[in-house]
N, C-alpha and C positions, 0 to 999 in steps of 0.2 A: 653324096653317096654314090651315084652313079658316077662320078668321075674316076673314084677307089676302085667300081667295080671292073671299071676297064684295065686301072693300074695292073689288079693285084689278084685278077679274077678270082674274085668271091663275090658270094650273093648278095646282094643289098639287101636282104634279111637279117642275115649273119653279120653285115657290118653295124646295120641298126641296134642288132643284140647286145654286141659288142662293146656298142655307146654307152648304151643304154645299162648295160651289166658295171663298166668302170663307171658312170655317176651314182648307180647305187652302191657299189664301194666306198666311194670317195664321200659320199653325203650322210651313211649312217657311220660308218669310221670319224668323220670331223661329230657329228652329233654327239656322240658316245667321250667324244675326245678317247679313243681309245691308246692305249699306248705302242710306242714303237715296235716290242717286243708279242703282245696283240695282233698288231697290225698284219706283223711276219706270220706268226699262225695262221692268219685268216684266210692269206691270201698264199702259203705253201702249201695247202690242200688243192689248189686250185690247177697243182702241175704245171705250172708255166717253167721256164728256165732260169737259172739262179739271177742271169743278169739283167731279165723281167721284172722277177722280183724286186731285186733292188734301183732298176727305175719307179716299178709301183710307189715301192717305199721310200725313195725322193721324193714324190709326185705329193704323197700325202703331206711328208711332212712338212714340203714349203707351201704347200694352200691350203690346209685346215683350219687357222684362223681365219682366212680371209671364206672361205668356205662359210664357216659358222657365222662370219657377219654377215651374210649374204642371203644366210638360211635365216636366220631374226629379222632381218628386213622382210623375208616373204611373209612371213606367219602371219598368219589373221590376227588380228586385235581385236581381245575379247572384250565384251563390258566389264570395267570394273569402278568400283566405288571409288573418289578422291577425297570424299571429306562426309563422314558419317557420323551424326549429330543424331542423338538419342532424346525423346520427347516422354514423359509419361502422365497421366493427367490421372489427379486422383477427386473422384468427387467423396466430400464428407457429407454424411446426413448427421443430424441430432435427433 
């Protein structure tokens, strides 16, 4: 970040934000798998320039997959059952 900040003088806040704001694009966009025409919406409120845009929306489209594999690998593994075998015992009196 501080080498950016000299490039391009901006704050290495705003460049952290900046990270930070396109992996949250990019991670609940692949999650949602939303679609192309989605995608455009989400991110033409966002006022950037049309040929922004349509880098963003390369961006997503060729790493989504690979995003969402990436995102299953992190998830925590919940406990779950593999083999559930059912028991009942009845006692009879007379």
């Amino acid at each position: 970040c501080a080498s950016f900040k000299g490039k391009l003088n901006i704050a290495v806040d705003d460049i952290q934000h900046g990270v930070e704001g396109l992996t949250y694009l990019l991670t609940e966009s692949s999650k949602l798998m939303i679609s192309e025409i989605d995608f455009q919406d989400s991110i033409h409120v966002l006022g950037f320039s049309d040929e922004l845009n349509k880098l963003l929306l390369q961006l997503y489209l060729e790493n989504r997959k690979e995003i969402r594999s990436i995102l299953s690998e992190l998830a925590p593994k919940l406990p779950s059952y593999h083999s559930l075998e059912w028991r009942l015992d009845v006692q009879v009196t007379s």
